[in-house]
Each structure stands twice: as structure tokens, then as C-alpha cells.
C-alpha positions as CSV (number, residue, x, y, z in Angstrom):
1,X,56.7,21.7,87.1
2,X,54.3,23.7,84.6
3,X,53.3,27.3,86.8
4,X,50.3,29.1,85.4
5,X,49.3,26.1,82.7
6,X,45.4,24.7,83.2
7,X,45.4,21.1,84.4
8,X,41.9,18.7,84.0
9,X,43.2,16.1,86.6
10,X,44.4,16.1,90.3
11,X,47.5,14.5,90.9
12,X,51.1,14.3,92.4
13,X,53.7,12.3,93.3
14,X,53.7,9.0,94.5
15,X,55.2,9.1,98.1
16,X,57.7,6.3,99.7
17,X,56.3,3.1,100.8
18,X,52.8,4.7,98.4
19,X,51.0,2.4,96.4
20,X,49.5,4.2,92.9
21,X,45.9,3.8,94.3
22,X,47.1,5.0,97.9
23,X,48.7,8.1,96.0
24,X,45.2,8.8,93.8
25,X,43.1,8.5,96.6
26,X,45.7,11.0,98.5
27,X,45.9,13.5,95.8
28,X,42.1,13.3,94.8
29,X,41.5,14.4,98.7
30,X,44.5,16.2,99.1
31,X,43.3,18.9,96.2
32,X,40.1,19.2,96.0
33,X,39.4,19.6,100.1
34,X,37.2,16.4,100.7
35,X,37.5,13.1,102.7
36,X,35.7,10.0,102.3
37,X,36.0,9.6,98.5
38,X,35.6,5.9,97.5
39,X,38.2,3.4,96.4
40,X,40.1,4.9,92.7
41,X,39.2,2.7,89.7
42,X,42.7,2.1,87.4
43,X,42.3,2.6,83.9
44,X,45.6,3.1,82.5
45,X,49.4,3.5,82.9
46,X,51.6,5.4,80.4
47,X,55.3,6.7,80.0
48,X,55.4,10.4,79.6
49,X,58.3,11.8,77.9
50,X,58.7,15.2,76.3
51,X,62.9,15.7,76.0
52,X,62.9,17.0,79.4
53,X,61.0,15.3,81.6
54,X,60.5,11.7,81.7
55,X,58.0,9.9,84.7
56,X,55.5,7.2,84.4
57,X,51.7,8.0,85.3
58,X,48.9,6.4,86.1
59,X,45.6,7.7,85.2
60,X,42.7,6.5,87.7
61,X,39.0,7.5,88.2
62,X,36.8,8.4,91.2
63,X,33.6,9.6,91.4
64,X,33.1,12.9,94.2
65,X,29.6,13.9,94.7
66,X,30.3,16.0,97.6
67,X,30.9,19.7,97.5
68,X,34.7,20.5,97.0
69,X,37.0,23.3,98.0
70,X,40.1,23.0,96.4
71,X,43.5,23.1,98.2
72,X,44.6,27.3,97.4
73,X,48.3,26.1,97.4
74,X,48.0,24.1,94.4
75,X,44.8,25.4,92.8
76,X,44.2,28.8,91.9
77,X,40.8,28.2,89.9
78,X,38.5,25.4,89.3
79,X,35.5,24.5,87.2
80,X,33.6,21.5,86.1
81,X,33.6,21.4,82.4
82,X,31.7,19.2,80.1
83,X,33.1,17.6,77.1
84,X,32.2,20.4,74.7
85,X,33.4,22.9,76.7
86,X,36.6,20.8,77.5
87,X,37.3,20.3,73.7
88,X,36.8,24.2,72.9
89,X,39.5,25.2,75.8
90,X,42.2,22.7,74.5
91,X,43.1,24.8,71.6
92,X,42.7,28.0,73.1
93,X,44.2,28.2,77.1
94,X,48.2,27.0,78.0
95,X,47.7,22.7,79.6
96,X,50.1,21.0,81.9
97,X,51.6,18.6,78.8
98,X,51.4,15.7,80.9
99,X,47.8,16.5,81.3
100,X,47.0,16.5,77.6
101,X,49.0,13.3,76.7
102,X,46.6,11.2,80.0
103,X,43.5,13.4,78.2
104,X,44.4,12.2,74.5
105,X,44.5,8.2,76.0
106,X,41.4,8.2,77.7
107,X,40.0,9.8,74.6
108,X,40.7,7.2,72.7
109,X,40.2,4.2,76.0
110,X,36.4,6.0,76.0
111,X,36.6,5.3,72.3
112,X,37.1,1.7,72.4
């Protein structure tokens, strides 16, 4: 939906008969090239709407520990970055809008 825009979660579309943690899980694997991941933790659901797009998401967690190789279709670079770094990018490199609107609600979920 967004080509050549910087996305800092791994996601897609929930698939027929899918539960949300079912499609996490999928995804999480699915992108980043590993198996074996543990069970997703929920932390939050949210409308996103922007005037042309309208879908619900659901924002889970999982910790990977194991090396990844993302999935070439769907990823054409990767990094880990820490907050700092994270923060610095925001204003300066093109995000999936979606991706910003989950980022500014777990801000603010991390901030209590």
C-alpha cells in the first residue's frame, strides 16, 4: 500500500479463518525468515484511518533472539535501531503512516 516508505514493524493481513495472534505469529516468521518464535503478546488494538484507507490493527510483541533473514519480496533493507536512533529517523526518512500512528501508541502505552 505504501512502496519505498520505511516500516518499524512486520505485519500483514489477517487471513480467512486467522485469528490476530495466528496472523502475528505468521507475519513475524513470514518476514523476517525464522521459525519457532514464541507465542505474540497483545498490547493494543486501534482504528487507522487517514481519508483513504480505513482498517483496524493490532499491534503485538514477540521477542526473536535468533538470527533473521528477512523475506526479499517484502523487505528490501533491515536494521535494528535503538530508541535514539529510532526517534532521529522519524523526522528525516518517508514511514508507512500506519506504522507511525501503532509507533505514537506504544509511545505513549510505554509511557503509562
Amino acid at each position: 500500500v505504501f512502496p519505498s516508505h520505511y516500516d518499524m514493524f512486520v505485519g500483514g493481513v489477517v487471513g480467512a479463518g486467522e485469528s490476530y495472534e495466528e496472523a502475528a505469529l505468521r507475519e513475524a516468521e513470514e518476514e523476517l525468515g525464522v521459525s519457532g518464535l514464541p507465542r505474540p503478546e497483545p498490547l493494543f488494538r486501534f482504528l487507522y484511518a487517514d481519508g483513504e484507507h480505513t482498517w483496524w490493527s493490532a499491534v503485538y510483541q514477540v521477542r526473536c533472539e535468533l538470527p533473521v533473514s528477512p523475506q526479499v519480496e517484502e523487505v528490501a533493507w533491515h536494521a535494528f535501531l535503538d530508541d535514539a536512533e529510532l526517534e532521529r529517523r522519524l523526522g528525516e526518512w518517508p514511514w508507512v503512516p500506519d506504522g507511525l500512528e501503532a509507533y505514537r501508541r506504544l509511545r505513549e502505552l510505554r509511557a503509562g
